[in-house]
C-alpha positions as CSV (number, residue, x, y, z in Angstrom):
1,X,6.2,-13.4,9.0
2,X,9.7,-14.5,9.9
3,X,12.3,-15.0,7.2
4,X,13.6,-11.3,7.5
5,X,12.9,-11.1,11.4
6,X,15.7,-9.1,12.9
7,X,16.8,-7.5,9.7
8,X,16.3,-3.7,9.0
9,X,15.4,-2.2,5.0
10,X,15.0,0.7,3.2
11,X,12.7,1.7,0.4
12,X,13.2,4.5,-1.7
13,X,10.2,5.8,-2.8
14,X,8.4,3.2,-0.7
15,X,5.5,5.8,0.2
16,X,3.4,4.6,-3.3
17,X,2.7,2.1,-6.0
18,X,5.7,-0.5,-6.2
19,X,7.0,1.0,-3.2
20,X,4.8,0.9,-0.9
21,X,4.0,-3.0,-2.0
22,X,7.7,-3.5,-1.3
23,X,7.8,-1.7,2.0
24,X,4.3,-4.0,3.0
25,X,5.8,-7.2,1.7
26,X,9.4,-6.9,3.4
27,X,7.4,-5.8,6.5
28,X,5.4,-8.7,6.8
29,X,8.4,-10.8,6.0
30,X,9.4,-9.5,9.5
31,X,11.9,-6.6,8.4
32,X,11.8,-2.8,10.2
33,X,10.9,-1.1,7.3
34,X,12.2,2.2,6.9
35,X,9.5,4.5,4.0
36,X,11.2,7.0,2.2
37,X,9.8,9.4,0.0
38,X,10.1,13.0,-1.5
39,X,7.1,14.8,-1.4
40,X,4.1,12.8,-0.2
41,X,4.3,12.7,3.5
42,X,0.6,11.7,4.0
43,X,1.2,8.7,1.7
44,X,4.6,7.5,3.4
45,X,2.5,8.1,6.9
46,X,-0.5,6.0,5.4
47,X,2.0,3.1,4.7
48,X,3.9,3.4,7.8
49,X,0.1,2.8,9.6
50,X,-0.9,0.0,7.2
51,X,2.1,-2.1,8.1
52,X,1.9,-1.3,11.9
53,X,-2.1,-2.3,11.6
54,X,-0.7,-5.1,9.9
55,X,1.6,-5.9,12.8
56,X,5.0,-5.2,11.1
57,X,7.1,-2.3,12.4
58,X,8.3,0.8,10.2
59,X,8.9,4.7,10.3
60,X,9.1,7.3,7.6
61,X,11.8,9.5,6.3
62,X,12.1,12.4,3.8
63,X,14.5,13.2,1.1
64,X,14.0,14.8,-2.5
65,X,16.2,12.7,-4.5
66,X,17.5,13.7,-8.0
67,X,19.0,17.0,-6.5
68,X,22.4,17.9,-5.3
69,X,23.5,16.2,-1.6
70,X,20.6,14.0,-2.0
71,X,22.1,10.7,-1.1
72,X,24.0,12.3,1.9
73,X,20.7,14.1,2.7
74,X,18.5,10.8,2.6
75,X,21.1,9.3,4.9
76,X,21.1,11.7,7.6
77,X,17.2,11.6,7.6
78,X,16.9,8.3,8.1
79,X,20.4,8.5,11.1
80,X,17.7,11.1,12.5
81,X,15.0,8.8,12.8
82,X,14.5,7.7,16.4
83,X,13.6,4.6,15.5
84,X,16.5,3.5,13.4
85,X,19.0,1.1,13.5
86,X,22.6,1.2,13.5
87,X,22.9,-1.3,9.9
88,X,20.8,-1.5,7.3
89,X,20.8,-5.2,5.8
90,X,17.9,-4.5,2.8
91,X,18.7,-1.6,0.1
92,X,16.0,-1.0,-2.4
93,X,16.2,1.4,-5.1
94,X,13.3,2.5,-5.9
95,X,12.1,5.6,-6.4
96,X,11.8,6.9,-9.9
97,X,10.0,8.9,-12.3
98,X,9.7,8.5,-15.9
99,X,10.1,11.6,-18.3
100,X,7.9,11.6,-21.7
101,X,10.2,12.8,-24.6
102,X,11.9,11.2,-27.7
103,X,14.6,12.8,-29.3
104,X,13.3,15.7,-31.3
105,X,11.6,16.9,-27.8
106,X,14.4,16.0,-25.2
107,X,15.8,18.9,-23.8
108,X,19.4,19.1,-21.7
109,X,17.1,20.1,-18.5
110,X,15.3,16.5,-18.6
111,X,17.5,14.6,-19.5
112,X,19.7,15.7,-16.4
113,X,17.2,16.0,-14.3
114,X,15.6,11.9,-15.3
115,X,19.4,10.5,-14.9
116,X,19.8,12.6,-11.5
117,X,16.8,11.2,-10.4
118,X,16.9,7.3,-11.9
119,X,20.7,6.4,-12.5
120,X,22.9,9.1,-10.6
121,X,20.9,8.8,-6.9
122,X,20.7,5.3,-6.8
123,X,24.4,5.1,-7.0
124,X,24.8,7.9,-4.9
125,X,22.6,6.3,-1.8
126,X,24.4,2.7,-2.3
127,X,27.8,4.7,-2.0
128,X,26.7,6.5,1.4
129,X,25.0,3.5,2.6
130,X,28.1,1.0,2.4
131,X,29.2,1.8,5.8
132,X,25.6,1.5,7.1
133,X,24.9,-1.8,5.1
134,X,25.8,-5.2,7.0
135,X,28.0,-7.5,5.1
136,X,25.5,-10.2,4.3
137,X,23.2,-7.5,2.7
138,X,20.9,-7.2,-0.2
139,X,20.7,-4.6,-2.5
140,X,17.8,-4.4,-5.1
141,X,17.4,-1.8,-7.7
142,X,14.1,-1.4,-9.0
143,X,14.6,-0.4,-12.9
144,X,13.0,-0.7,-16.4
145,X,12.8,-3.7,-19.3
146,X,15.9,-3.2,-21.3
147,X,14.8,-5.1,-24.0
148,X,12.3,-3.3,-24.7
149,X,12.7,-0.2,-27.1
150,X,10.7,2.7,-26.0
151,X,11.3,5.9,-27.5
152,X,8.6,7.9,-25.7
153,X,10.3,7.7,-22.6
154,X,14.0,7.6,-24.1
155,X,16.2,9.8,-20.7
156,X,14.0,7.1,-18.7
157,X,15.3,4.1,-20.2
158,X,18.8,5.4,-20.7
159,X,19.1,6.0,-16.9
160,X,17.4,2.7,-16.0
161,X,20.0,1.1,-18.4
162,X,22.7,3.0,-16.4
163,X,21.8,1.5,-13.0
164,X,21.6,-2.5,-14.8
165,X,25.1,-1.5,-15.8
166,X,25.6,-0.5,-12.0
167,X,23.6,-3.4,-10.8
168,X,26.7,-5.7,-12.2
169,X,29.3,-4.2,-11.7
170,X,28.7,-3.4,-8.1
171,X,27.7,-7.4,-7.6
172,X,31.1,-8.1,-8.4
173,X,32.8,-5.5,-6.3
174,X,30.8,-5.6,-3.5
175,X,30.7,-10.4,-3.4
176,X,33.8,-10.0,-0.9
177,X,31.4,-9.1,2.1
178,X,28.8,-11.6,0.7
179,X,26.8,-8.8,-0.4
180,X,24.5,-9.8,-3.1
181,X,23.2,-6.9,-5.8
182,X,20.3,-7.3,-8.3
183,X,17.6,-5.2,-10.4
184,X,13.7,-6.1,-11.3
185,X,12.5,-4.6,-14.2
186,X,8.5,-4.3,-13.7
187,X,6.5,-4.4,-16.3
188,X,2.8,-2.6,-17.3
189,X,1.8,-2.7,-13.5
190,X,-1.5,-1.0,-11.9
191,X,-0.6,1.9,-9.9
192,X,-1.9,5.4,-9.2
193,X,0.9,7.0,-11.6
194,X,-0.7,4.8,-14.4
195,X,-3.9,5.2,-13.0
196,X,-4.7,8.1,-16.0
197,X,-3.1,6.4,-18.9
198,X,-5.0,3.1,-17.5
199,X,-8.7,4.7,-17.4
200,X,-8.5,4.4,-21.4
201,X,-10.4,1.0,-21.9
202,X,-8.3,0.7,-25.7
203,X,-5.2,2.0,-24.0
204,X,-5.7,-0.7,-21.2
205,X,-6.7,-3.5,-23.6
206,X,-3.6,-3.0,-26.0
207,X,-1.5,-2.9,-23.3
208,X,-3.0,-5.6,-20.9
209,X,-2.4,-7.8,-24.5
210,X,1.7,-7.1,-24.6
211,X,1.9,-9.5,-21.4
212,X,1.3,-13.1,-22.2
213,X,-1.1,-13.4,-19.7
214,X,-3.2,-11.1,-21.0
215,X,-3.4,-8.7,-18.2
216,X,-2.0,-5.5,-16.4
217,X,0.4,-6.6,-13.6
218,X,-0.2,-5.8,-10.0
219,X,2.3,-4.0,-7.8
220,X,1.8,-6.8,-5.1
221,X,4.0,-9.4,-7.6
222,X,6.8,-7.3,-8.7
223,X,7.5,-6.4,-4.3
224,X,7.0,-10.5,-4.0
225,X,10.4,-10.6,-6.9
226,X,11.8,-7.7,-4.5
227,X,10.8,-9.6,-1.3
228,X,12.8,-13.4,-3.1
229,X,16.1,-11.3,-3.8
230,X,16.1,-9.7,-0.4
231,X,15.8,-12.8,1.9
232,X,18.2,-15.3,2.5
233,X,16.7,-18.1,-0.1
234,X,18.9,-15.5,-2.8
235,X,21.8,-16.0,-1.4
236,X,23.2,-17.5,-4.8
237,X,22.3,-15.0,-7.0
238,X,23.6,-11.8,-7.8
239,X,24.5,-9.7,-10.6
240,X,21.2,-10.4,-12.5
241,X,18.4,-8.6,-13.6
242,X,15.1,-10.3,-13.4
243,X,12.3,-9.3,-15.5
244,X,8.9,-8.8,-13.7
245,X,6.8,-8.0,-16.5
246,X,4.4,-10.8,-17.2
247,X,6.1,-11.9,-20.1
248,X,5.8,-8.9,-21.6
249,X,9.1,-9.4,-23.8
250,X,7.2,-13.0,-25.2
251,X,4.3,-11.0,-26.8
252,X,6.7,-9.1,-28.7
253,X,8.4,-11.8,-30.5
């Protein structure tokens, strides 16, 4: 513990899976870690208790994102908190959902709803949170692999194109107060939202062979790729999006 001693983040979505890895790594890096999530207060509670019995420091706050006032909403929870602080110096974007539909079944309803939810509130709660964020800062948005094509989950990868596309153009805007902006792409990663597709043995095996190494990533090693671009060692980077997926792309070629 010691390299983000003194500094203060925020995780979106931070109550589960990726998440919660994030909020656990930044915490034992030495950062207050504020949890959001949307629904799951036990969850966000549960990591808030394994990072205290850990001995890092971190509190919970709600906020439904992907609906009107959301960013502004998210904001004043966290202003709320008793145990915030005045600046934020650690941003990630993280929450997300992915909706299953190619084109002949995407409807106008999802399609708003995913980019509400993946592209428009991420943008949204960077906007609200410049005045809060300490020149200096990092801001990591957690997106998709845009290399891949994956028709299945077309809105999804649309709106996690969208906030790449923000990713850069908000690195340049924002380098004038030395804050740095970048997005991680995970790949196939072991959480409990994969958990069903993941009981499948042939479903786990095909996809387990798409990464090079032959296996299904853990959420531990895309939050250590959050964890590098929020401390001060990636200082000299920003603008980019890193791919966390194993080598995922390399088994395709």
């Amino acid at each position: 513990m010691g390299v983000l001693k003194g500094k203060t983040a925020l995780v979106t979505g931070g109550s589960r899976g990726i998440g919660r890895a994030v909020a656990e790594r930044l915490a034992r890096d030495g950062a207050l870690v504020a949890v959001h999530y949307g629904r799951d207060g036990a969850a966000a509670e549960e990591t808030v208790a394994a990072i205290e019995a850990a001995g890092g420091a971190a509190f919970a706050i709600r906020a439904e994102l992907g609906v009107p006032g959301d960013a502004r909403a998210l904001w004043a929870a966290y202003e709320a908190h008793p145990a915030h602080t005045e600046g934020v110096d650690i941003l990630v974007n993280n929450a997300g959902a992915a909706a299953f539909a190619g084109i002949e079944d995407l409807d106008e309803e999802t399609y708003d709803r995913t980019l509400a939810l993946n592209a428009k509130a991420p943008l949204f709660v960077i906007k609200y949170g410049l005045a809060r964020l300490r020149d200096g800062g990092r801001i990591v948005n957690v997106t998709g692999t845009p290399d891949l094509a994956l028709p299945a989950i077309l809105a999804t990868i649309t709106a996690k194109a969208a906030t790449n596309a923000l990713t850069r153009s908000l690195a340049a805007e924002l380098a004038p107060r030395g804050i740095t902006v970048n997005s991680v792409g995970p790949g196939i990663t072991e959480t409990d939202l994969n958990a069903g597709l993941l009981a499948d043995p042939g479903t786990r095996a095909h996809l387990a062979s798409r990464s090079v190494f032959h296996r299904i990533g853990e959420a531990e090693e895309v939050a250590d790729v959050v964890a590098f671009l929020s401390s001060p060692d990636s200082r000299w980077i920003t603008g980019q999006h890193l791919n966390a997926t194993g080598g995922l792309q390399l088994s395709l070629i």
